[in-house]
N, C-alpha and C positions, 0 to 999 in steps of 0.2 A: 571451663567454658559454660558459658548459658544457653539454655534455646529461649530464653524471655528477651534478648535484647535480640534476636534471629531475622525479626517480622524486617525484611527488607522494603525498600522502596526503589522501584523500579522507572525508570526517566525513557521515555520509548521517545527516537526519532525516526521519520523517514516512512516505510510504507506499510503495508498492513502486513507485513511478513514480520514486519519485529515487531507488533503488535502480539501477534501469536508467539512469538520466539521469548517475548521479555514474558508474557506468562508463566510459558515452562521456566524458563529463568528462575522465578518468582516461587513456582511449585517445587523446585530442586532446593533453593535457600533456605526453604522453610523446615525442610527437614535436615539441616546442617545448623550444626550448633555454632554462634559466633559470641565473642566477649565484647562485641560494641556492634553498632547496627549499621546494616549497611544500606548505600545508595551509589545501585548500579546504572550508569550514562548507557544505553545500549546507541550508538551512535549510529548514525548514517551518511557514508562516502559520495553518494550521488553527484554534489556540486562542491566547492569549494567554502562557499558558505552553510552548508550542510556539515562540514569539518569544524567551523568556526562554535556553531551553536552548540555542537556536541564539546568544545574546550570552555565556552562558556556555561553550561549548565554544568560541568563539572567544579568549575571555580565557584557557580553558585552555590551547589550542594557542598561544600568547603566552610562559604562565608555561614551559610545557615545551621552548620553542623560542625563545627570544627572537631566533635570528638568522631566524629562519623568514619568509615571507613570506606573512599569515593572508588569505586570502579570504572575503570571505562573497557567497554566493549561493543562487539561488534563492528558493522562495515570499516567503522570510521577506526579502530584498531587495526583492523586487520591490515586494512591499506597502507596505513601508517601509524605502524607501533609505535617508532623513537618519539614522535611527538608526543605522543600522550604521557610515555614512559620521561620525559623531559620536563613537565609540568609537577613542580611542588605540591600540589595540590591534588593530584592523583596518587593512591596506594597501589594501585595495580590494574595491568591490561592485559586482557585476556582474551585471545581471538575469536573468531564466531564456530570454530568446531571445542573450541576449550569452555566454552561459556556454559555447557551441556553435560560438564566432564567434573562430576562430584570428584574425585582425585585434582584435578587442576586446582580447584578452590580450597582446598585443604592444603597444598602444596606453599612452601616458606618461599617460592620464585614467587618475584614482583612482576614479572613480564610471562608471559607462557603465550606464545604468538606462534602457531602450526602454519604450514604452508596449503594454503585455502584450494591451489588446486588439487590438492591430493585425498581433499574430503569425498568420503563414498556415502556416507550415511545423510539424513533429513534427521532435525531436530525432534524430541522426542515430541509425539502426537497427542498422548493421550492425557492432555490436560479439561479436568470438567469442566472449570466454568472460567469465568473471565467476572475479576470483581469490576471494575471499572465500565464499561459496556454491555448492552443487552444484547448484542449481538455475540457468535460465538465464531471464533475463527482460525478455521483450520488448513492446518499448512499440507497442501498435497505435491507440494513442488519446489526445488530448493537448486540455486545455482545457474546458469548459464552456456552454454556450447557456442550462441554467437558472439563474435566481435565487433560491434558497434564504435566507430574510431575515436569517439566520445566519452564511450563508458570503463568505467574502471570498476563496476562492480563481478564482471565475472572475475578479477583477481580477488574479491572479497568471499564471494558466496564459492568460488570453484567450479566444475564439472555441473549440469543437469542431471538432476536425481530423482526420484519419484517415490511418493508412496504406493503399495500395493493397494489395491479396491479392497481387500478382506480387513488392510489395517486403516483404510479412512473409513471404513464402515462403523471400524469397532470406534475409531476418535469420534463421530459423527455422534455415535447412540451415546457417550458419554458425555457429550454435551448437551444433546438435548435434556439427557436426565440430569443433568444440571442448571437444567432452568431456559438453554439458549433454545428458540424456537426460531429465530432466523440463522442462520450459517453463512460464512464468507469464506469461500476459497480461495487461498493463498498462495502465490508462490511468484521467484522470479521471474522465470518465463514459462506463464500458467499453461499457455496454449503446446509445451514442447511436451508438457505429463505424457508417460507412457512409452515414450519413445526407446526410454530405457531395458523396459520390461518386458516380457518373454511376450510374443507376440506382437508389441509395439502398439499397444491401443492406443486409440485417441481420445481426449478429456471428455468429448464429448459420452463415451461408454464409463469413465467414472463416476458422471452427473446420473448418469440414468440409474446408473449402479446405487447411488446412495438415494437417491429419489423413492427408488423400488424396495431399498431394504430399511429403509429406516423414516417412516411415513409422520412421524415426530416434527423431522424437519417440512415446518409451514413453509417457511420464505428460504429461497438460495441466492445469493450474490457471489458473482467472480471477482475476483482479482483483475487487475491490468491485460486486455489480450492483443497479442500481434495478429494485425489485419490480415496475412500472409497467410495464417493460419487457422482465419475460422472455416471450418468446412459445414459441407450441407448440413450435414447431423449436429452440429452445434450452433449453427445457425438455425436451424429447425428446434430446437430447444431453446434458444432465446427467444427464440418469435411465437411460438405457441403452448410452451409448458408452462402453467398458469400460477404454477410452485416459484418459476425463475422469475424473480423480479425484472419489471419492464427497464434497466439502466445497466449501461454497459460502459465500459473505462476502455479506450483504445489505445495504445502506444501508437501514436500518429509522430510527432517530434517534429514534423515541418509540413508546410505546402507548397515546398517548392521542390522540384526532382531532381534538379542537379543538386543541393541540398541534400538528397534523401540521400543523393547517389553517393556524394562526399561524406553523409553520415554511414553508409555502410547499410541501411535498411533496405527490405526487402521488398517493400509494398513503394509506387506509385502514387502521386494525385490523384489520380482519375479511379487508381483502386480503393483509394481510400474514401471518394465522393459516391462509388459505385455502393462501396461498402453500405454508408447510411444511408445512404436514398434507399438502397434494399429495406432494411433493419425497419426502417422508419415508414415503407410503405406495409410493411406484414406486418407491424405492428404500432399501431398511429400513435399511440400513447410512450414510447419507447422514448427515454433520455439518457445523449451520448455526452459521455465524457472522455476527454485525451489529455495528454502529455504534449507539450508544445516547448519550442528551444529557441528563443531567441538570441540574435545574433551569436550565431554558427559562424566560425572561420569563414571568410569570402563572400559571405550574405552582403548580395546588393541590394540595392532600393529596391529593384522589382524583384527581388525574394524574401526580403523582408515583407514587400506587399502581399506577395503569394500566401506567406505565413498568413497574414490579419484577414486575408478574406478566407480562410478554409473556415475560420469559426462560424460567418454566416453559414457559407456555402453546405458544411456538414452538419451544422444546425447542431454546435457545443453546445450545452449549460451547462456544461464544467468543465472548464479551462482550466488546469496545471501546468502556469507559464513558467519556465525556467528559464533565466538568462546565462548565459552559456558561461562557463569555466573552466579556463584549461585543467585537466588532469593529467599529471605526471605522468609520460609512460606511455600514453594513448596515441594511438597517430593524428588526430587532432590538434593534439598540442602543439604538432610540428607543425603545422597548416600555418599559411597568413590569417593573423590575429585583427580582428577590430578591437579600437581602442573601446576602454573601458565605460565612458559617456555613452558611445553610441549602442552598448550592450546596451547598459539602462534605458537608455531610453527607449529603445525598439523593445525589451520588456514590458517597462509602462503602459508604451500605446499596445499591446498583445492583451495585458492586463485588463486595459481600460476598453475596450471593443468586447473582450469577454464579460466583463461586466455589462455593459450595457445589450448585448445579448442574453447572458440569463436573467437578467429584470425584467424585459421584455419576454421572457420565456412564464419567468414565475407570473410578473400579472395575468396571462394568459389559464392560469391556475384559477385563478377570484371564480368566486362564486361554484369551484368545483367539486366535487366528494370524493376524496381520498381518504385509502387506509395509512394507519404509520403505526410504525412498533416505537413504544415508549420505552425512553431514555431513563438511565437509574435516579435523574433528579423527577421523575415524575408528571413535567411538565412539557418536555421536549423530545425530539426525535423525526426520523427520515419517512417520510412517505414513501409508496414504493417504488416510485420512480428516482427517489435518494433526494429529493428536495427537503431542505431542512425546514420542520415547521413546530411552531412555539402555542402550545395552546393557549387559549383565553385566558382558561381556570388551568391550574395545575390540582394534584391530590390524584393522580392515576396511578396505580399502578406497575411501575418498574416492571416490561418487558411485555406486557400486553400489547395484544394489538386491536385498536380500536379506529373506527370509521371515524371521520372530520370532515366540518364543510368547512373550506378555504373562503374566511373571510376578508384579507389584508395580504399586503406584502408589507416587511418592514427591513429593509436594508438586503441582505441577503436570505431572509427566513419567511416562511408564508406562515402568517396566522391561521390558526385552525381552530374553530369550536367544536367540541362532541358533538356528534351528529345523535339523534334520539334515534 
């Protein structure tokens, strides 16, 4: 065997945990020797069409590679091995606690599929740097404890697990010395961290924790948080720790309550409107983003409408519309179904209102001074409210962070010139 034919390429779908996850992936293959080169699907189970894209990027890396050696893993394995393992075009599927597991990849099994609830461990940490991204992102949280009737990912990820604050300290300082000077925290269900651990701390004490110990990291962003669960202390560090970038991603998933009730979530309408009007009054600059489900089992016109006005109402400029699909297994699936037209469509218009809400957001940017950390093409990259914006002149820098005056919007992206 060679390690010259080794150098893997890695296919990341779904959310910024298998961002982090295809990394390590990436840093584990590199030191395994292989006789032809691989290209691993790290797949994502969320939706049914989330299944679909992970069987085609696999058939793709097939037609473009044919001597290649195609993996599929992750969510979209775990959930459903025989599918992938049924596909011609696939060499082997490997779960999401196997895909970690130097032994499993060296193993003559085509299939190696472990029973996800029974995962106790988080994906290894302590990867330096991220080639793709100037962001560095580190996974402190892995798995799930709630049942959402919808979701089928806590049969993917398993049990709620957590890192220790002493081992995201050390993944933290190793990223920074790897060049990442923003950070994303990662994980299932980011806001459950700690709950596991001897005393039960809450996320909001590992933010401080890594804040205080490791003063490298300029910029912090979270991961996805349940409304249910921000408290004071974390709410007091979004709103006034000037390290925590001003944009925050909320698992909202409807606006309507019997909706929420039917989906099994914990939070309210009215808690979820309370929520940003807070966020947004302590800190005027602050940009919410959510998870939103269109047509849910039973969703009638006026919950369908409940959905379309939270995006005014909670003042989105990042809408994550998902149109609903049954998953196997879930109590949902048993629910009365809407036919498959009016899913799409009530996506669409979910879509098409949050667009026209963050246009109306981003213009509101023109003429303003933002910082953005710069993207590895030089030219691009997130201001710190996560608006994507495209510089004039590119020739920057890879991973700097420099000041911009907001000249333009152009589709979805704000124009920025260097500010002198």
């Amino acid at each position: 065997m060679s390690n010259a034919a080794a150098a893997p390429e890695i296919v990341n779908f779904g959310c910024r945990l298998n961002i982090a996850e295809g990394e390590a992936v990436r840093t584990l293959l590199t030191g395994l020797p292989a006789n032809r080169r691989r290209v691993v699907i790290n797949g994502c189970a969320v939706t049914g069409n989330a299944m679909r894209e992970t069987a085609v990027a696999a058939r793709r890396a097939r037609r473009a590679d044919p001597d290649a050696e195609v993996i599929v893993t992750g969510c979209a394995a775990q959930v459903d091995a025989p599918r992938f393992a049924a596909m011609p075009e696939v060499d082997r599927v490997l779960g999401n606690g196997e895909k970690f597991d130097a032994a499993a990849w060296r193993s003559a099994d085509r299939v190696i599929v472990g029973d996800a609830l029974a995962l106790t461990r988080t994906a290894p940490q302590l990867v330096g740097s991220f080639a793709a991204h100037a962001r560095g992102f580190l996974e402190v949280q892995n798995g799930c404890d709630h049942r959402c009737t919808f979701c089928v990912i806590p049969f993917g990820r398993g049990p709620s697990r957590s890192v220790p604050v002493a081992r995201a300290i050390e993944a933290a300082q190793s990223l920074v010395a790897g060049g990442h000077h923003e950070l994303v925290l990662t994980g299932v269900d980011l806001t459950s961290w700690g709950q596991d651990l001897p005393g039960r701390p809450a996320l909001a004490t590992l933010i401080r924790s890594l804040l205080d110990a490791v003063p490298g990291i300029a910029r912090l962003r979270l991961g996805s948080l349940d409304v249910a669960e921000i408290d004071d202390a974390l709410f007091d560090l979004l709103t006034h720790e000037p390290r925590m970038m001003p944009h925050v991603h909320l698992s909202l998933q409807h606006g309507d309550d019997l909706m929420l009730k039917r989906m099994k979530r914990r939070h309210s309408r009215a808690q979820a409107l309370a929520m940003t009007d807070r966020l947004r009054t302590a800190r005027p600059n602050i940009a919410i983003g959510a998870d939103l489900i269109a047509g849910f089992p039973t969703e009638s016109e006026a919950a369908a409408d409940a959905n379309h006005s939270l995006i005014a109402d909670c003042g989105i400029a990042f809408a994550h519309v998902f149109p609903y699909s049954p998953r196997e297994g879930t109590p949902a699936a048993r629910m009365p179904q809407l036919d498959r037209a009016t899913i799409k469509a009530r996506a669409a218009a979910l879509r098409a209102a949050a667009s026209q809400w963050q246009s109306r957001w981003l213009g509101g940017l023109v003429n303003s001074r933002q910082t953005m950390l710069v993207e590895r093409d030089g030219q691009s990259g997130h201001a710190d409210n996560f608006a994507r914006v495209r510089l004039e002149t590119g020739g920057v820098e890879p991973g700097s962070v420099i000041a911009v005056t907001i000249i333009g919007v152009d589709g979805g992206h704000l124009i920025g010139k260097r500010a002198a």
